[in-house]
C-alpha positions in Angstrom: -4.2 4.4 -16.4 -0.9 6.3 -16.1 2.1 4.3 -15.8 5.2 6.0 -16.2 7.9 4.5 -14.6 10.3 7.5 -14.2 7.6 8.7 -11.7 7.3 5.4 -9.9 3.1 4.3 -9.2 1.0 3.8 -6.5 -1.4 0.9 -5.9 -4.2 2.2 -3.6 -5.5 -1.0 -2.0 -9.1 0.0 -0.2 -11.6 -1.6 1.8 -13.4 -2.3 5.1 -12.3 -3.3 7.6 -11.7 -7.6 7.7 -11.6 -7.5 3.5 -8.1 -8.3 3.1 -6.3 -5.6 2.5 -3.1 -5.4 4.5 -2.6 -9.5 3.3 -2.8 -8.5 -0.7 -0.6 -5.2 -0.2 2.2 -7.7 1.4 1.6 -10.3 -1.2 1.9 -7.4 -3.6 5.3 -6.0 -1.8 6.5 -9.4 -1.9 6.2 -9.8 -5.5 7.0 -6.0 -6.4 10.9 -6.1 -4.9 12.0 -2.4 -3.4 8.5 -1.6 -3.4 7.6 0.5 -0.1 4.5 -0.2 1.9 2.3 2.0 3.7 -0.3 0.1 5.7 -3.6 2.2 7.5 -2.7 1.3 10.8 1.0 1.3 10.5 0.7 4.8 9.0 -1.8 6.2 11.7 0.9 5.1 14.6 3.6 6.3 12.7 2.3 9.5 11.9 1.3 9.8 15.7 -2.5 9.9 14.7 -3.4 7.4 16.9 -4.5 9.9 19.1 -6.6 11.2 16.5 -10.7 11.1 16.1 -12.0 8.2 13.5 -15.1 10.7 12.9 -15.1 10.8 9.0 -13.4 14.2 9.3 -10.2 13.0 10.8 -10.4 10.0 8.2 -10.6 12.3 5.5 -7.4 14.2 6.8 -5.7 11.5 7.9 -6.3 9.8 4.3 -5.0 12.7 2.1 -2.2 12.7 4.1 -1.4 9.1 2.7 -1.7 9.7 -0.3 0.4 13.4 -0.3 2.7 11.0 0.9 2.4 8.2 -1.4 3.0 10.8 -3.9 5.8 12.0 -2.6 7.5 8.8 -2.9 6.4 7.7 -6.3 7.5 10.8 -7.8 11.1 9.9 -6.7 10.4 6.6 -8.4 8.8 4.8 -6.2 6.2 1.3 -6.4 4.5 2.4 -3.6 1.5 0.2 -1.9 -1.2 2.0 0.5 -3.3 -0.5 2.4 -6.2 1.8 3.8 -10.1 2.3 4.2 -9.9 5.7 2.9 -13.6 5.2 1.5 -14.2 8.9 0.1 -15.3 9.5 -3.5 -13.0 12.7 -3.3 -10.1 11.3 -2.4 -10.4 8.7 -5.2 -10.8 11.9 -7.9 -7.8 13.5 -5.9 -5.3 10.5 -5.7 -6.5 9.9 -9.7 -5.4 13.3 -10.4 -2.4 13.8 -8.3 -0.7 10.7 -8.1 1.7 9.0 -11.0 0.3 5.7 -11.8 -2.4 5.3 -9.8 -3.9 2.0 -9.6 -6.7 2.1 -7.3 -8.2 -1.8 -6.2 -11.3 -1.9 -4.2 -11.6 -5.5 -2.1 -15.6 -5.7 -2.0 -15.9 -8.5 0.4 -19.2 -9.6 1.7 -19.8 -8.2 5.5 -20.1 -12.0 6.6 -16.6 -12.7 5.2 -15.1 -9.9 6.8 -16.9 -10.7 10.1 -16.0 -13.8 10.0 -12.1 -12.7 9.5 -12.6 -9.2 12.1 -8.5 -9.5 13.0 -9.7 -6.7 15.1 -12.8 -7.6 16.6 -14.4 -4.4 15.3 -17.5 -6.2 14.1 -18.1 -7.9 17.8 -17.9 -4.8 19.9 -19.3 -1.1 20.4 -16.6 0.5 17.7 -17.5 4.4 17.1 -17.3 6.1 14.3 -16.0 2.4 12.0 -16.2 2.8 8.5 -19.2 1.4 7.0 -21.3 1.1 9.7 -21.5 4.8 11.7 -19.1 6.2 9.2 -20.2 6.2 5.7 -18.0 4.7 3.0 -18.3 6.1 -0.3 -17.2 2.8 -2.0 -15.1 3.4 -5.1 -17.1 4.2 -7.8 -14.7 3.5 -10.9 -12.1 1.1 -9.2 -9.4 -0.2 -11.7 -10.0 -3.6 -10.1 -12.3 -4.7 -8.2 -11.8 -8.2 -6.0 -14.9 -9.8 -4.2 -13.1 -12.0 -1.5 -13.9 -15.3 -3.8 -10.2 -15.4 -5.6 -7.5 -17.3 -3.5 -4.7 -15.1 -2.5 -3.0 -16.2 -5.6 -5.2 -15.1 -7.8 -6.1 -12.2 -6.4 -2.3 -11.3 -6.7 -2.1 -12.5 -10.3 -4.5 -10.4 -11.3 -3.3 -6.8 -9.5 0.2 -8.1 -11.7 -1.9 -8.6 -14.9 -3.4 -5.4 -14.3 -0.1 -3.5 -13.9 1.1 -5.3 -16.2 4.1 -7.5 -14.1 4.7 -10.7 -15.0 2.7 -13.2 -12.4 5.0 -14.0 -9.0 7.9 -16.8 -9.4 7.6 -20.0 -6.7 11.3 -20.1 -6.6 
């Protein structure tokens, strides 16, 4: 893993929907001060792809376009946080390739955990094109970490510092 600072890094958080993504990458920001977040659904309103298809082609355009920009940022020396689906085995290789210390962590929670958590009620209704059902997900095949939704919060965040090698989050 690639960690030089003068580039800045990115930590790629990835998942289904309902696995807990989004929560970690704030934990994560929280403990990482003037680290910049870029959340899925934030990005896809900002970026005016709302509008877009969620047909596995748009996905995969809408995902490199993340991580172009996650790039961007981290090579101005930025800790940068991407909370995403992005399931595609060739945008792992790419962001692996392209982006200064990548740290990719894959949240492999259990479908009845994340239905149980659906924040979006995407597991109740008639959803086209959703990620792991209609559209495949090409789950990370070589994931630097890789969390099962049985940590805590806590020490899910503990060990995404361990692995970056931060010292754990203060309770001041």
């Amino acid at each position: 893993m690639q960690t030089s600072r003068k580039n800045g890094r990115v930590f790629w958080i990835t998942g289904l929907s309902g696995a807990g993504k989004t929560t970690l990458a704030r934990a994560l920001q929280q403990a990482l001060p003037g680290s910049l977040l870029l959340d899925g659904d934030e990005l896809r309103e900002a970026l005016g792809a709302s509008r877009q298809g969620f047909d596995a082609e748009s996905r995969r355009r809408l995902a490199l376009s993340y991580a172009r920009l996650a790039g961007l940022l981290a090579r101005q020396g930025a800790t940068v946080i991407v909370a995403t689906i992005s399931l595609f085995h060739e945008l792992h290789a790419w962001n692996r390739a392209n982006l200064p210390g990548y740290v990719e962590i894959f949240l492999d929670v259990p479908e009845a955990v994340r239905r149980g958590r659906d924040p979006k009620g995407l597991y109740a209704g008639n959803v086209r094109h959703m990620a792991g059902g209609e559209v495949k997900a090409e789950l990370p095949l070589a994931p630097h970490l890789r969390l099962t939704g049985g940590e805590s919060l806590e020490e899910a965040l503990a060990l995404v510092l361990e692995l970056a090698g931060e010292p754990a989050a203060r309770n001041d």
